[in-house]
C-alpha positions as CSV (number, residue, x, y, z in Angstrom):
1,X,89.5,-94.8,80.1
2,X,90.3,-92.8,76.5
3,X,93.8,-93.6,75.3
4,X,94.6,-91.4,72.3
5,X,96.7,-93.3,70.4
6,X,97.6,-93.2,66.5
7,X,97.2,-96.3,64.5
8,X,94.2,-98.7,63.2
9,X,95.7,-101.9,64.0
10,X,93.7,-104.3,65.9
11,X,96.8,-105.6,67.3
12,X,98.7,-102.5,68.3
13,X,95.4,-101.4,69.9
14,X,94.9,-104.5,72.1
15,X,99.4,-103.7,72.6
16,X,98.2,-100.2,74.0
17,X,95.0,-101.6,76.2
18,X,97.4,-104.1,77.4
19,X,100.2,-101.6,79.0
20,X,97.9,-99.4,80.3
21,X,96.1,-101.7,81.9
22,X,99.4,-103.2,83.0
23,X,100.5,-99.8,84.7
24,X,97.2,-99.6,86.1
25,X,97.3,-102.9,87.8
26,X,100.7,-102.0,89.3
27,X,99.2,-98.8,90.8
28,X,96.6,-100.8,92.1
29,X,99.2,-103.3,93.8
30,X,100.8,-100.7,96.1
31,X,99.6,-99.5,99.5
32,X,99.2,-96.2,100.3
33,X,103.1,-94.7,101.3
34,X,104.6,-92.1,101.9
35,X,105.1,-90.6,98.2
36,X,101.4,-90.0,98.6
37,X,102.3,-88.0,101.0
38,X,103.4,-84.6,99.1
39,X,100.5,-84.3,96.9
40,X,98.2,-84.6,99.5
41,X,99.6,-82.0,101.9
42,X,100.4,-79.5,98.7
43,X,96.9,-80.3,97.1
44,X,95.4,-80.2,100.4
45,X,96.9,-76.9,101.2
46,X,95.6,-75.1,98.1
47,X,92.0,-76.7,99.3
48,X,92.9,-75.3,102.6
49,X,93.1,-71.7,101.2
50,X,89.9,-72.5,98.7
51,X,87.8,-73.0,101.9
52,X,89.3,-69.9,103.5
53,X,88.9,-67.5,100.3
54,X,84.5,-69.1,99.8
55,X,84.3,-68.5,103.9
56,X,86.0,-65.2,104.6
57,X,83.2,-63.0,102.8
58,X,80.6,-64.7,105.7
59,X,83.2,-62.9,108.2
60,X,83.5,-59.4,107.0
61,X,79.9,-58.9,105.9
62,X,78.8,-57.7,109.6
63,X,81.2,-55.2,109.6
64,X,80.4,-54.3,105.8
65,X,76.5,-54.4,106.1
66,X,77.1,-51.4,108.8
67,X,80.0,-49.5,106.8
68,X,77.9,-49.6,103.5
69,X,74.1,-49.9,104.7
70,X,74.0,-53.1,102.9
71,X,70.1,-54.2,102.4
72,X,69.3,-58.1,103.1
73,X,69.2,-58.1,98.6
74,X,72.8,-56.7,98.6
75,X,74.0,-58.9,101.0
76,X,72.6,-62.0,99.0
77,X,73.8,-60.5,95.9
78,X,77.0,-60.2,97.2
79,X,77.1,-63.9,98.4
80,X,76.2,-65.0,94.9
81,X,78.2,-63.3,93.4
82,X,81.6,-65.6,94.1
83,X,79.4,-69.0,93.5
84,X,78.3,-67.7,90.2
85,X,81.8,-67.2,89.2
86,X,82.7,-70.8,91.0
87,X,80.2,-72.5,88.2
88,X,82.4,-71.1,85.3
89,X,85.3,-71.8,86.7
90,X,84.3,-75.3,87.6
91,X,83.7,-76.1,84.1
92,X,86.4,-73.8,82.5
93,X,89.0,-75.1,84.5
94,X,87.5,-78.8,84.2
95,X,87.8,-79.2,80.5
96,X,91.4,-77.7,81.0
97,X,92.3,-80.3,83.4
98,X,91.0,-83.1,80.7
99,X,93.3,-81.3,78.4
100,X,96.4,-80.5,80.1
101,X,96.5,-82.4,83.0
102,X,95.1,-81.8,86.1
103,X,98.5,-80.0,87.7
104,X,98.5,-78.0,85.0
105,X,94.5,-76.8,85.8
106,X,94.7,-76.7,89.6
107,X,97.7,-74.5,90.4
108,X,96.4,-71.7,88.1
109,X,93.1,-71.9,90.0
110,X,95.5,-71.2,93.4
111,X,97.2,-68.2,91.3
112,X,93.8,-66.4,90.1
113,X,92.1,-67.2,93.4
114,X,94.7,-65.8,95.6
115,X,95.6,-62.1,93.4
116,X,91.6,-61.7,93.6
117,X,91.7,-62.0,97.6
118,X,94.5,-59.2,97.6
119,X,92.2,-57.5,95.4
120,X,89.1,-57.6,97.6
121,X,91.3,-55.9,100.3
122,X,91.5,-52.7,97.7
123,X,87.6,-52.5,97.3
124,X,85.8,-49.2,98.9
125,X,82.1,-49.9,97.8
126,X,79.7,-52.7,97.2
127,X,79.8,-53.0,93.5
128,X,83.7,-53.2,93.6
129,X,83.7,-56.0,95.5
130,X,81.0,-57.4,94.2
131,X,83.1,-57.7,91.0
132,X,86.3,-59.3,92.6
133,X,84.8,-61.9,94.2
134,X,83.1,-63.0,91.1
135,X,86.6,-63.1,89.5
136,X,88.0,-64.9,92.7
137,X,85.0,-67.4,92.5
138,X,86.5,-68.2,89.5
139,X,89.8,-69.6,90.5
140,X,87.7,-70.7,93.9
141,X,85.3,-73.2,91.6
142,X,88.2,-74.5,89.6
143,X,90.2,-75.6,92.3
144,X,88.5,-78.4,93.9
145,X,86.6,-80.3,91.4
146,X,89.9,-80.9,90.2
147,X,92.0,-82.0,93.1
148,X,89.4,-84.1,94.2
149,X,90.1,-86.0,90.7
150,X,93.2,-85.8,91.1
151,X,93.6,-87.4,94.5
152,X,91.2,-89.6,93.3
153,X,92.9,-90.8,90.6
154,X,96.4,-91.2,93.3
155,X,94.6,-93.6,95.2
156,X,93.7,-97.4,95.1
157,X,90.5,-99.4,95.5
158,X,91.3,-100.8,98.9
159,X,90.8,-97.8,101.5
160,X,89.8,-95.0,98.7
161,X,87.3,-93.6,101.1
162,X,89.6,-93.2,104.4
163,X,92.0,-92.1,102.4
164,X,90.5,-89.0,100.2
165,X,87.9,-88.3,102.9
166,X,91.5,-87.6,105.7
167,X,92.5,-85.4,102.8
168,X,89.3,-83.7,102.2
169,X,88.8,-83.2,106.2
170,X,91.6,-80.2,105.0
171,X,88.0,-78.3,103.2
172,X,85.8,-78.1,106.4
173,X,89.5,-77.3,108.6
174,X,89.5,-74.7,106.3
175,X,86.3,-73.4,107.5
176,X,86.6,-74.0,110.8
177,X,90.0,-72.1,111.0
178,X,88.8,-69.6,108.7
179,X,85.7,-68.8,111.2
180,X,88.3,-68.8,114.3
181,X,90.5,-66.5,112.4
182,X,87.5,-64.7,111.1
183,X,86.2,-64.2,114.8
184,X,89.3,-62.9,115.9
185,X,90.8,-60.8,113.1
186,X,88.0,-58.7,111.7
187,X,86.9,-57.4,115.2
188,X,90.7,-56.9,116.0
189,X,92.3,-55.8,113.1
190,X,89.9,-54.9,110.6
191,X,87.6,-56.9,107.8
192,X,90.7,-56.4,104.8
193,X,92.9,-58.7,106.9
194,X,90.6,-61.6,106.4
195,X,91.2,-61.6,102.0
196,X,95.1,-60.6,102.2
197,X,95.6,-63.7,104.2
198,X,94.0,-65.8,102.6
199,X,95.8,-64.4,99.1
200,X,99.3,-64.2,100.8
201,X,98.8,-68.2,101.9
202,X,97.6,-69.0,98.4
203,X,100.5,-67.1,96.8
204,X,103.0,-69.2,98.6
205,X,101.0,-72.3,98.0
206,X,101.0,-71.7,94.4
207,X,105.0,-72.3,94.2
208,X,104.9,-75.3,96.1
209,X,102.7,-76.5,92.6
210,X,105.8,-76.6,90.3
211,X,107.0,-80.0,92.8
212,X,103.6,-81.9,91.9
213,X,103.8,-85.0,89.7
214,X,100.9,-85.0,86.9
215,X,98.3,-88.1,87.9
216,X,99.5,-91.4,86.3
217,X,95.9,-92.0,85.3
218,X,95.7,-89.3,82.9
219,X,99.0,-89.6,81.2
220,X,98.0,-93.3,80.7
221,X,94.6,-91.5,79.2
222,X,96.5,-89.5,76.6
223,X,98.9,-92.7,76.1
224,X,102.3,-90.8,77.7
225,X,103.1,-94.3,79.1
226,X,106.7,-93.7,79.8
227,X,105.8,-90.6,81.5
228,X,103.3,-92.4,83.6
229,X,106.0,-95.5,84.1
230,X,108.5,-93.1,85.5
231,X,105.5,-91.6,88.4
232,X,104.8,-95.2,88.8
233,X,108.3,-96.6,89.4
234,X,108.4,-93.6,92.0
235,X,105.5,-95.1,93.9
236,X,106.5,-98.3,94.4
237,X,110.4,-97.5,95.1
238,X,108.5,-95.4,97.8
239,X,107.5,-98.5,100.0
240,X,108.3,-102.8,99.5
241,X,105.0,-103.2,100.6
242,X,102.3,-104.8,97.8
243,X,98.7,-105.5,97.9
244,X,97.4,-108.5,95.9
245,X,95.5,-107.2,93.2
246,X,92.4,-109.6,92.5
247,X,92.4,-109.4,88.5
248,X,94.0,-107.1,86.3
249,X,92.8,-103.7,85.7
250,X,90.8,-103.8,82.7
251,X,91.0,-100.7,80.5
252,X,89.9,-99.1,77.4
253,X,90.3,-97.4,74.0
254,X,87.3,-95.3,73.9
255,X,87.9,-91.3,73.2
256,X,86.6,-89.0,76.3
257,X,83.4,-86.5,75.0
258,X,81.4,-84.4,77.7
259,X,78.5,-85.6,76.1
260,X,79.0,-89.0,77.7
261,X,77.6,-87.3,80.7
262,X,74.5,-87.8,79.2
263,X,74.9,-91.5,77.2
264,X,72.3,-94.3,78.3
265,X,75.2,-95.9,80.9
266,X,75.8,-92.6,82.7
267,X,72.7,-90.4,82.4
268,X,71.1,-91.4,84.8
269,X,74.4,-91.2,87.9
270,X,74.8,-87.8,86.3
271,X,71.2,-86.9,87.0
272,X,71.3,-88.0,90.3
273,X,74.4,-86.9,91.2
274,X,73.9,-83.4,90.5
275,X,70.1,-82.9,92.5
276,X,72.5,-84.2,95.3
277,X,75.3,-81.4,94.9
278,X,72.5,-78.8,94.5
279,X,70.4,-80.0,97.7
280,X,73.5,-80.4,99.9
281,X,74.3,-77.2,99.4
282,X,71.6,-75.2,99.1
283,X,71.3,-76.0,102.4
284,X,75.4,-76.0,103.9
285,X,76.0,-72.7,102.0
286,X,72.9,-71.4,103.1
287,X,73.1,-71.9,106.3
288,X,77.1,-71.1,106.3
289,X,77.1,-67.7,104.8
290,X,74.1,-66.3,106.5
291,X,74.6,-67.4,109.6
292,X,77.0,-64.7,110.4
293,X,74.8,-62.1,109.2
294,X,71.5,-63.4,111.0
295,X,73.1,-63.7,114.6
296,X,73.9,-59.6,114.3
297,X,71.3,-58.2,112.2
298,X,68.1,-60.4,113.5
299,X,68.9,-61.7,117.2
300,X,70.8,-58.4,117.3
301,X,74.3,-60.3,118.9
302,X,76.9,-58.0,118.8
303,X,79.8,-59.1,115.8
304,X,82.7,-60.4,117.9
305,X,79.5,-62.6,119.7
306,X,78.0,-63.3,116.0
307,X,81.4,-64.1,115.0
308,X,81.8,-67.1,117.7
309,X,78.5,-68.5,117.8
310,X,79.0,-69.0,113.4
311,X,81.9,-71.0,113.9
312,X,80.7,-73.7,115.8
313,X,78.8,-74.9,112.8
314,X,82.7,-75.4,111.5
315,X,83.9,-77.2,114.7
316,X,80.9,-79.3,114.4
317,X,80.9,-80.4,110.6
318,X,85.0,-80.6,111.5
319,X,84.2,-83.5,113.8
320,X,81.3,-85.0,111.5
321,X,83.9,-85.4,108.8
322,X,86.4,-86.9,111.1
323,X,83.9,-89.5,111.8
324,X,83.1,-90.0,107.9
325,X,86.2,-91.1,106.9
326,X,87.0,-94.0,109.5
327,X,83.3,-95.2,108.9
328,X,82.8,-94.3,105.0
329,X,83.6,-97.9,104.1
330,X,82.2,-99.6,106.4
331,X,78.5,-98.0,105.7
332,X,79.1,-97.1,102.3
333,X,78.9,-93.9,100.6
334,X,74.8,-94.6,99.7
335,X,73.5,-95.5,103.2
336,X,76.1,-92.6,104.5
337,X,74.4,-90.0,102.4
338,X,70.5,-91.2,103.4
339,X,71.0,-91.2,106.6
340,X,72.6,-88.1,107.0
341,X,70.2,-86.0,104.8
342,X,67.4,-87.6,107.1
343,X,69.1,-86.6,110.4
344,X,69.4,-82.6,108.9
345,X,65.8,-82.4,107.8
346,X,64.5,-83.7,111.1
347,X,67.2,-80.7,112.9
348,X,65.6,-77.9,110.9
349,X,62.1,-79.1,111.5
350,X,62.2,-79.0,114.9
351,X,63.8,-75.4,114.5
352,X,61.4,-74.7,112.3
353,X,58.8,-75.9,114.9
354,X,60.0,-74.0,118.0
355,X,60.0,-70.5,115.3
356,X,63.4,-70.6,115.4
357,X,62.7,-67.8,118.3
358,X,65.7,-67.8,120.3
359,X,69.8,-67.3,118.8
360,X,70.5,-70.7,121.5
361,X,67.8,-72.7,119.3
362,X,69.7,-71.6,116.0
363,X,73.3,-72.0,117.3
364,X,72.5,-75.7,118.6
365,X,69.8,-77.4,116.3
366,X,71.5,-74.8,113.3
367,X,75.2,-75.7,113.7
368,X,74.3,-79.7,114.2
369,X,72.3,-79.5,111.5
370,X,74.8,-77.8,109.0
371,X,77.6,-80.0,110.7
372,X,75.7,-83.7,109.6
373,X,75.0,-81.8,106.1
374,X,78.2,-81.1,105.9
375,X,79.4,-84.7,105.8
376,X,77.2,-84.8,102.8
377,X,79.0,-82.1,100.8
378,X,82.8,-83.7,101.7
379,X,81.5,-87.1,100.5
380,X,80.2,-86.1,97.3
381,X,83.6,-85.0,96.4
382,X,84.9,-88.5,97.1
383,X,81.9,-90.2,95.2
384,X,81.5,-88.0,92.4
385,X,84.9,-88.7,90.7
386,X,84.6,-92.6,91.0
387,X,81.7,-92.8,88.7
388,X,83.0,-91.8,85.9
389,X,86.2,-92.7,83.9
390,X,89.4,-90.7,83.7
391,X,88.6,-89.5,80.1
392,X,85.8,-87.6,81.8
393,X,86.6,-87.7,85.6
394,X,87.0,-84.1,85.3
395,X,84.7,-82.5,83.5
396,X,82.0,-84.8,85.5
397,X,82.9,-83.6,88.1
398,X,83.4,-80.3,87.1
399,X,79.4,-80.0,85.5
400,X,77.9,-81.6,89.1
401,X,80.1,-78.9,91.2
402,X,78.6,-76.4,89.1
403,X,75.3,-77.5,90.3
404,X,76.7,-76.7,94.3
405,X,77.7,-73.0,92.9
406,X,74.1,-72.5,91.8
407,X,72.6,-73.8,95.0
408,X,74.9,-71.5,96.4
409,X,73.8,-68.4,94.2
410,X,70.4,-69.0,94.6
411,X,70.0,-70.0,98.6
412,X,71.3,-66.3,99.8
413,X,69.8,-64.4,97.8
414,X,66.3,-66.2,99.1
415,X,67.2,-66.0,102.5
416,X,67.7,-62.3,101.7
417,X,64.3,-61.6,100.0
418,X,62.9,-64.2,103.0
419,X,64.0,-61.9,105.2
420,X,62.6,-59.1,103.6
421,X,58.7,-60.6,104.0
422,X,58.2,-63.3,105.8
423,X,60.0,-64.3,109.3
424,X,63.3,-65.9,109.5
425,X,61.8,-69.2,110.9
426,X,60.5,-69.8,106.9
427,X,64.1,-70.2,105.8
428,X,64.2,-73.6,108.0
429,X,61.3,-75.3,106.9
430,X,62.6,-73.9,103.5
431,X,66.0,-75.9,103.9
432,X,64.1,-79.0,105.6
433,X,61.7,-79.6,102.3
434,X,65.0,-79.7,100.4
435,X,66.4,-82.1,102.4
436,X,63.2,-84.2,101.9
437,X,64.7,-84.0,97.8
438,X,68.1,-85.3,98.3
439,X,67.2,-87.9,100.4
440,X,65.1,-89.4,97.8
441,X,68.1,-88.9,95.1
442,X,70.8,-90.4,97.6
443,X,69.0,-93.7,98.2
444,X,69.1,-93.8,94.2
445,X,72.7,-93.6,94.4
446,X,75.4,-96.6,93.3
447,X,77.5,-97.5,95.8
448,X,81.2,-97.6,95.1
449,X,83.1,-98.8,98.0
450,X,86.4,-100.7,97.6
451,X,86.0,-100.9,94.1
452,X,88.7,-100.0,91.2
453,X,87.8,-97.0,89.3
454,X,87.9,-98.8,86.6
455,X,85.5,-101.5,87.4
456,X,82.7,-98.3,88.6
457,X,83.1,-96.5,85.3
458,X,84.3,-98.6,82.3
């Protein structure tokens, strides 16, 4: 953990080590109350509205391919277009986060996301929009790298991965409300309603930021102990309950660099860590934003139908996560991840197998498969922050989340060319073979269950 502190005392410095490790311990000690409440329902809400601004393109692009004669390359291009604007603002709003907190970075990644959704709704051709949601995908990939550190950094060793993987569970509600909403609003009332509700949620959401205490982990970082004391003493007069802490929290003096990513202790996690963000999804984004488009434009389902039939991959990965977060430690996040990347492959196989011929084969063997990889992509937002310290939890986090946008970026506008020369059948063995990939990389994972942060990444 980097303390920036003044002074080149031996003594003062093992002073400093000793409070903050102190503090730590004592954050360690008390259950999960309900002062953990607020940040998780006002975090969670701006997550909520994240999911719902990267989803609500999916939605309207049925309606838009017709009003525009979009080609299968326009409507990849379009698609791309927000996730390449998610992988700068996952790094620009990460190294803001290690710089001015992580309160301070996520509630202008609500504000930016939320004017660019009312924006959208003003757009009358392809390249306009093209050009907000690249500015929205901004605010989009900023937000939840860094909540995800932040309510990472809220919670103790003992129950971590029930208790971030609940609060995640708000991402894939997001989607699956997002698709009902999407199903019946844009047939009803017209695509533009889909982005100005999604900006006029975030807009309220934003305000709700200004009542969010800054994470305790990170003031200790930048040694503001008396500011982290005062969050602390808030915590525990929030419950009489204590958990026995086995040893004290160990902590260091070290000063946070982003080239640590790559040092000999953490080069290899990062490595691994990111094929896993890009073959999750590569596959879940792939799979989510065309699906709308291939049920009305290939298997010629009319939108409202198309509409319906793409949201059950929502209900599905809904119920997936559900399951994830009672069982994540009990299996553990490695043999969680295996598994599950095992179980998709073998779905899209056998859809490749049966030529993905009929819209029933894609809606079943398609939604489960994008439900169990959707497990995948929650989890690695709960295992990516714990290996790696506060003075980098970040901007670690930020770099591998980058890797998703590109997956993102890249996987329609395949599907599009796919589409273009070869039949749509190729775009499951396509996702299967990169399943085979992150299998491989997740049984090299570390496995971080019920473990202090600080004992993962020293």
């Amino acid at each position: 953990m980097t303390l920036e502190v003044s002074g080149n005392s031996n003594s003062h410095d093992g002073q400093v080590v000793d409070r903050a490790s102190q503090l730590l311990t004592r954050m360690e000690s008390v259950p999960f109350s309900r002062w953990h409440l607020k940040p998780r329902i006002i975090m969670g809400s701006a997550t909520f509205f994240d999911a719902f601004d990267a989803l609500s393109l999916a939605f309207v692009l049925p309606v838009l391919i017709g009003m525009w004669s979009l080609s299968p390359a326009q409507i990849g291009l379009l698609i791309g277009s927000g996730y390449i604007g998610q992988a700068i603002g996952a790094i620009f709003f990460g190294w803001l986060a290690e710089r001015r907190g992580r309160v301070f970075s996520a509630k202008w990644t609500v504000l930016l996301m939320s004017v660019m959704s009312i924006a959208c709704v003003f757009s009358g051709n392809f390249m306009a929009l093209f050009i907000f949601r690249f500015i929205q995908g901004i605010g989009v990939g900023g937000e939840v790298p860094v909540a995800a550190s932040y309510i990472n950094e809220l919670s103790r060793a003992q129950g971590r991965g029930r208790f971030f993987m609940l609060y995640e569970m708000i991402f894939p509600l997001g989607l699956m409300i997002s698709a009902q909403i999407g199903a019946f609003v844009v047939p009803s009332f017209g695509w533009k309603w889909m982005f100005l509700i999604g900006g006029i949620g975030g807009l309220i959401v934003f305000v709700f930021f200004f009542m969010l205490r800054e994470s305790p982990r990170w003031l200790i970082s930048k040694g503001r102990f008396d500011e982290a004391e005062r969050i602390i003493e808030e915590i525990e007069a929030s419950t009489d309950k204590r958990m026995p802490v086995a040893k004290q929290v160990s902590s260091s003096t070290e000063k946070g660099d982003w080239k640590e990513l790559f040092s000999t202790f953490y080069r290899k996690r990062t490595l691994i860590v990111w094929g896993l963000w890009f073959s999750a999804y590569f596959v879940s984004n792939g799979l989510n934003n065309w699906l709308p488009s291939l049920y009305n434009t290939v298997y010629n389902l009319p939108v409202g139908d198309s509409l319906r039939a793409a949201s059950l991959t929502n209900i599905l990965q809904t119920v997936g996560v559900f399951a994830c977060a009672f069982l994540i430690d009990k299996v553990g996040r490695k043999r969680w991840a295996t598994i599950a990347f095992i179980v998709t492959g073998a779905l899209l196989t056998a859809l490749w197998i049966s030529g993905a011929s009929s819209p029933e084969s894609v809606i079943y063997l398609g939604s489960a498969a994008y439900g169990m990889m959707g497990t995948i992509t929650v989890l690695l937002y709960l295992y990516t922050p714990e290996i790696y310290p506060t003075r980098m939890r970040v901007i670690g986090t930020a770099f591998a989340t980058a890797w998703l946008r590109l997956a993102s970026a890249i996987a329609p506008i395949m599907i599009g060319f796919i589409l273009e020369v070869s039949g749509v059948s190729t775009i499951f063995i396509l996702f299967a073979s990169v399943t085979v990939v992150g299998a491989i990389l997740a049984f090299k994972m570390i496995e971080t269950r019920e473990k202090v942060l600080e004992d993962i990444a020293p």
